[in-house]
C-alpha positions as CSV (number, residue, x, y, z in Angstrom):
1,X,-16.5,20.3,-67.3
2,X,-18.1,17.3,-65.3
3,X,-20.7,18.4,-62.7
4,X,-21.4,15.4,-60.4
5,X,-24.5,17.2,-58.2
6,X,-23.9,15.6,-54.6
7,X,-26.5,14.9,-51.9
8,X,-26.8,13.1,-48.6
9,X,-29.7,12.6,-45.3
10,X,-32.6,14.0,-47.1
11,X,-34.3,13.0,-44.6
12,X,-38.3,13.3,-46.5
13,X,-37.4,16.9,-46.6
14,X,-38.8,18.0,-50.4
15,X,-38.1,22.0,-49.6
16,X,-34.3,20.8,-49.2
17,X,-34.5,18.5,-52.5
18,X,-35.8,21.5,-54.6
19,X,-33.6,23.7,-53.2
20,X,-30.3,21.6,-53.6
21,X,-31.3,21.5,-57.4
22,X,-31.4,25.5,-57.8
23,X,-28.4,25.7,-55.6
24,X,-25.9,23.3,-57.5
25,X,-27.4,24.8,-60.8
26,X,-26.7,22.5,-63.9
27,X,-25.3,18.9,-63.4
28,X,-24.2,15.8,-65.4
29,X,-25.3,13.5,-62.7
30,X,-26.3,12.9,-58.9
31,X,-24.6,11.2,-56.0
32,X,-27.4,10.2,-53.1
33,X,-25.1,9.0,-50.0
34,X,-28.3,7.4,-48.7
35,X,-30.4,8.5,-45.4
36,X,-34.0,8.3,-47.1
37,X,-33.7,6.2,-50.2
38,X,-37.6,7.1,-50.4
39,X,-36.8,10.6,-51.5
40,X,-34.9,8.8,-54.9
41,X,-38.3,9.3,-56.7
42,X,-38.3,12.9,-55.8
43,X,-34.9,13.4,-56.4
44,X,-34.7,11.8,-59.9
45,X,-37.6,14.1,-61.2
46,X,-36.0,17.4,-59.7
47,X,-32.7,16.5,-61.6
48,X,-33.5,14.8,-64.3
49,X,-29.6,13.3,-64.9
50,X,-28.7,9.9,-63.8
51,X,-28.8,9.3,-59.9
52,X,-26.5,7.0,-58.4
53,X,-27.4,6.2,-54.8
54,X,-26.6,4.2,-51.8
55,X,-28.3,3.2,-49.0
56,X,-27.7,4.7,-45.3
57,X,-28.1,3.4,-41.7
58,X,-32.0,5.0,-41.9
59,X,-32.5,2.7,-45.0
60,X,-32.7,-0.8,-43.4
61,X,-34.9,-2.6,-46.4
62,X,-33.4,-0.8,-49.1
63,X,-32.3,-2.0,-52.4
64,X,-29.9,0.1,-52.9
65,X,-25.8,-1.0,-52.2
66,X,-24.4,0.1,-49.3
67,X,-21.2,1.1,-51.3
68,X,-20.0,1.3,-54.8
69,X,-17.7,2.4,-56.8
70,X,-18.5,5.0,-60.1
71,X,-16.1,5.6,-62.6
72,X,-16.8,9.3,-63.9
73,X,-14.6,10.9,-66.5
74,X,-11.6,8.4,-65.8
75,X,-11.8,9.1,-62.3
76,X,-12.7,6.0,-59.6
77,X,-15.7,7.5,-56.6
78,X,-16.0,5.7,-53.3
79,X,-19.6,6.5,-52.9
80,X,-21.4,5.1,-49.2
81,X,-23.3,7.0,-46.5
82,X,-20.4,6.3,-44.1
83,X,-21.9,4.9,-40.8
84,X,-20.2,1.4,-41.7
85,X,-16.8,3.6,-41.2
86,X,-17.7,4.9,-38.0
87,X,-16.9,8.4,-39.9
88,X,-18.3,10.4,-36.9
89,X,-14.9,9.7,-34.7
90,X,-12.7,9.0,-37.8
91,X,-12.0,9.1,-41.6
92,X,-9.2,6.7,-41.2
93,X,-11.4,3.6,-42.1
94,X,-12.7,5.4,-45.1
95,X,-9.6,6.7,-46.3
96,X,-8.1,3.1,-46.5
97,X,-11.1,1.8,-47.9
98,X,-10.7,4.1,-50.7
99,X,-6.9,3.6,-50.9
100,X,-7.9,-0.2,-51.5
101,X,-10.3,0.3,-53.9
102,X,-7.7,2.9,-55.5
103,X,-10.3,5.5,-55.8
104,X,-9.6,8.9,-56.4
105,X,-12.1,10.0,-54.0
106,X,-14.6,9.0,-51.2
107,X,-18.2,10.2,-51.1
108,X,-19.9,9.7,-47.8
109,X,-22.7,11.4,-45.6
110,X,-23.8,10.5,-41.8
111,X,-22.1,13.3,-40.0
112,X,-24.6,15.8,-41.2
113,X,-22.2,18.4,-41.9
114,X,-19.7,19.0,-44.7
115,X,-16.1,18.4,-44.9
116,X,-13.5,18.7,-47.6
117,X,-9.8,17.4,-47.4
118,X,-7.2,15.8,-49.8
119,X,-4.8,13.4,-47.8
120,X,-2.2,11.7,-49.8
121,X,-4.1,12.3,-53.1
122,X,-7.4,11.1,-51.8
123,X,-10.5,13.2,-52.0
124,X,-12.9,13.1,-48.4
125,X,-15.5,14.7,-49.5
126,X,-19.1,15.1,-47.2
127,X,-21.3,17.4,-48.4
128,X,-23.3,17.9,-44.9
129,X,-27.1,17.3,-44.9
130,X,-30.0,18.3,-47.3
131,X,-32.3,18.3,-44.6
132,X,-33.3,20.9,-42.2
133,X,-31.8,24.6,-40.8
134,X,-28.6,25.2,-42.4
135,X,-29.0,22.3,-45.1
136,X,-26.3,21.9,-46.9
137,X,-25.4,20.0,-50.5
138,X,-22.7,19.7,-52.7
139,X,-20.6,19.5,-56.0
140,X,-18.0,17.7,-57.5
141,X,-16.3,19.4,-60.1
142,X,-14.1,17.3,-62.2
143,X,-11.5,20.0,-63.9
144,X,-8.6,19.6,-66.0
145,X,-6.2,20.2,-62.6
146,X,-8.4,17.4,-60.3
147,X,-11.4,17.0,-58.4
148,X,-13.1,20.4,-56.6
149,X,-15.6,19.8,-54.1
150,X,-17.8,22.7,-53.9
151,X,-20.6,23.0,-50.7
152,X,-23.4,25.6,-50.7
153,X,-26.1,26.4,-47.9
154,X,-29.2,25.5,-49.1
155,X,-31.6,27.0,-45.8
């Protein structure tokens, strides 16, 4: 089974980084959903599995996209941080972004806490903020039957 290891608004907290890692346990790869590109360094040498990351609202000189798309074990990801879809009053502009880009599943941050929820096929899929009391991270499990998202507390 596919583990995709799923973080987002780090924030420069290392103790939440770390912890993330012994939370998720083993993964195939990493989602960053952006809010402190700068911790990419530390991330990548915790994990040590490809990181694919995208930049947030906090990461105004950033290389990174602000969006892309990751196709993981015939599955298509929406990955962004979320801000651009004004995702703390709605996931309607999300959701139809990834219905356009006919993704299985949207990856996104910004609200600082998790949230899960299939509509019409489509994944949502926050996994809250590494950063903090009551961090949170996540996982993407890609099994035989779908997609599971998986949060744990990490603080």
């Amino acid at each position: 089974m596919f583990r995709l290891g799923v973080l987002s608004d780090t924030h420069g907290d290392a103790f939440g980084i770390r912890e993330a890692a012994c939370k998720m346990g083993e993964v195939n790869a990493v989602a960053f959903l952006g809010d402190c590109v700068s911790d990419l360094n530390q991330i990548r040498s915790v994990f040590s599995v490809p990181v694919y990351a995208v930049a947030g609202n906090c990461d105004m000189f950033a290389d990174e996209p602000r969006e892309t798309v990751l196709e993981l074990e015939g599955k298509r990801i929406f990955i962004c941080h979320g801000h651009n879809y004004r995702v703390k009053l709605t996931y309607e502009l999300l959701y139809y972004r990834t219905l356009e880009l006919k993704c299985d599943a949207a990856l996104f941050g910004h609200t600082h806490s998790s949230y899960s929820s299939y509509d019409g096929g489509v994944l949502l899929f926050n996994p809250g903020s590494a950063s903090g009391h009551n961090g949170t991270c996540g996982v993407l499990e890609f099994r035989e039957n779908g997609l599971v998202p998986l949060v744990y507390r990490i603080n």
